[in-house]
C-alpha positions as CSV (number, residue, x, y, z in Angstrom):
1,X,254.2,162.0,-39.8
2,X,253.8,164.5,-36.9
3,X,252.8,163.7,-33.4
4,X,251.5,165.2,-30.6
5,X,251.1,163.7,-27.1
6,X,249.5,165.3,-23.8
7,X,248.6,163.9,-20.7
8,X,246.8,165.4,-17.7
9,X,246.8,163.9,-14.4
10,X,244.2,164.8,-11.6
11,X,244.4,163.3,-8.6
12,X,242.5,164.0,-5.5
13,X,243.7,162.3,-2.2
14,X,241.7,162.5,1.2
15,X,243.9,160.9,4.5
16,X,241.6,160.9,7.1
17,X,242.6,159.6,10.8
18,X,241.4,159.4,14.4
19,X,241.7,158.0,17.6
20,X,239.3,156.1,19.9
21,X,239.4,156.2,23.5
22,X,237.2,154.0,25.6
23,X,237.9,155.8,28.9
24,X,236.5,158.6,27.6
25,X,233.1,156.8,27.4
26,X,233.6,154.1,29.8
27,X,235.7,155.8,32.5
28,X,238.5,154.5,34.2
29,X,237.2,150.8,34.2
30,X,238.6,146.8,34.2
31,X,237.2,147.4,30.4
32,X,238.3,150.5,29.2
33,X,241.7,148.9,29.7
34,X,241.3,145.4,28.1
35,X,240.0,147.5,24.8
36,X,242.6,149.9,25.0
37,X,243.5,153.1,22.5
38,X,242.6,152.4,19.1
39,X,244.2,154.7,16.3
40,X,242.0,154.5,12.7
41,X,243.0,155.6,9.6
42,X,241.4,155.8,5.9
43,X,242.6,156.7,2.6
44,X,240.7,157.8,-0.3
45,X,242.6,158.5,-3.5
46,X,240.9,159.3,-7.2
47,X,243.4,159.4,-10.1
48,X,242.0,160.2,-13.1
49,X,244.6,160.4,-16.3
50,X,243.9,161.6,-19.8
51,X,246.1,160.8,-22.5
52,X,245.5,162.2,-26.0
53,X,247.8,160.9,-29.0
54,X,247.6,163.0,-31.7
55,X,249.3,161.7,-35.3
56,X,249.4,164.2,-38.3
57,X,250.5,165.3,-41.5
58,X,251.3,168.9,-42.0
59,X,251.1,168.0,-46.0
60,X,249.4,165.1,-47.9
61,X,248.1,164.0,-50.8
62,X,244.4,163.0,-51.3
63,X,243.4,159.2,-50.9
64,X,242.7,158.8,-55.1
65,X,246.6,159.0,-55.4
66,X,246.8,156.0,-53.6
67,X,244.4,154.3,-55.9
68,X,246.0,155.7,-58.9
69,X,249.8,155.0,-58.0
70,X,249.5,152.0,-55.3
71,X,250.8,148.6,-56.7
72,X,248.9,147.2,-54.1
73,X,251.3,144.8,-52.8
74,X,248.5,144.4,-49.3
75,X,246.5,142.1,-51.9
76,X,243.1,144.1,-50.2
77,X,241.1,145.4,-53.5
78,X,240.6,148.1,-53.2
79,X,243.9,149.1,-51.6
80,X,243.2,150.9,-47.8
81,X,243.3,154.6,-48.3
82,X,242.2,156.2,-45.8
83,X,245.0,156.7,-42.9
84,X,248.2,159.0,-43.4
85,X,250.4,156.6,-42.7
86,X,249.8,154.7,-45.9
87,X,251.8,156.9,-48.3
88,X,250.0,159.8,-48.1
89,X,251.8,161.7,-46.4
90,X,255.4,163.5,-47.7
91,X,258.1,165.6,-46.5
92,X,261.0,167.9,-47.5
93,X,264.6,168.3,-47.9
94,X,266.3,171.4,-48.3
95,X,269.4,172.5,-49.6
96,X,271.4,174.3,-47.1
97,X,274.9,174.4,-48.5
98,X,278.0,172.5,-49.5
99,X,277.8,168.5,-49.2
100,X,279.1,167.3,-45.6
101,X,279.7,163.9,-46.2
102,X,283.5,163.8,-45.8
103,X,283.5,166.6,-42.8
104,X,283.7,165.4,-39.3
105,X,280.7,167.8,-38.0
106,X,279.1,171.3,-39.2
107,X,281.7,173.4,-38.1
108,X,282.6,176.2,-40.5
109,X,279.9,174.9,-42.6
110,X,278.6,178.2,-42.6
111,X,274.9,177.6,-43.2
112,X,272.4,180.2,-43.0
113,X,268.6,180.0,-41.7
114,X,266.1,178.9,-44.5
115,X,264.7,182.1,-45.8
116,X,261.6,181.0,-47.0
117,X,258.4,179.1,-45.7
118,X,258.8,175.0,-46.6
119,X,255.3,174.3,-48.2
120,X,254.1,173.1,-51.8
121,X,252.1,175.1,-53.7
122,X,248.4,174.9,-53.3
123,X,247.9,173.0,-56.6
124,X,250.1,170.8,-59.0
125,X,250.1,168.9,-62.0
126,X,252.4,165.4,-61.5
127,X,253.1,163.2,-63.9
128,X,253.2,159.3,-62.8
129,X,254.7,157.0,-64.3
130,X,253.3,153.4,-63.3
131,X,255.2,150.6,-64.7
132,X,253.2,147.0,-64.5
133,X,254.1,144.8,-61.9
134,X,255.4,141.3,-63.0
């Protein structure tokens, strides 16, 4: 399986302040001083985040192979076919070169790039061989 994840954050954030002065209104008075300077200060934040999970298969097989080749080991009848994750989905190995197992890393393994797209062809016959559970 393939995935793909994004996220995009917006956020929008507003700091307003001020200051409030009483002898500006009420002069230089017994009161003015009792209520003294008074700083404010607000905050308005808005966060908004999207996520988008993405899970794919570049390559799968239609949901009647399931049916035809699932021993059905969930119990459900019919079998669940209709995610990729269920065996629908395949991948590929290819032959670069020599076998590594007994070398320490790739050096002088001289491999070369694939020269050909990785893909199956857009129709084939299989041949399945189910064996009955016992």
């Amino acid at each position: 399986m393939n995935t793909s994840e994004t996220r995009v954050r917006d956020v929008f954030r507003f700091t307003p302040t001020g200051e409030f002065r009483p002898s500006d209104f009420l002069g230089d008075t017994t009161l003015a001083k009792i209520i003294g300077k008074q700083d404010f200060t607000g905050l308005y934040e808005r966060d908004q985040v999207t996520d988008t999970n993405l899970h794919f298969a570049e390559f799968a097989v239609n949901p009647q192979y399931i049916l035809d080749n699932s021993n059905n080991a969930s119990g459900i009848s019919p079998p669940p076919t209709g995610q990729l994750e269920q065996n629908r989905s395949f991948e590929w190995i290819v032959y670069l070169g020599p076998s590594m197992l007994n070398s320490a890393s790739a050096h002088n393994a001289h491999l070369t790039n694939i020269p050909f797209i990785v893909a199956p062809p857009r129709q084939q016959t299989v041949t399945n061989f189910k064996l009955p559970l016992e």
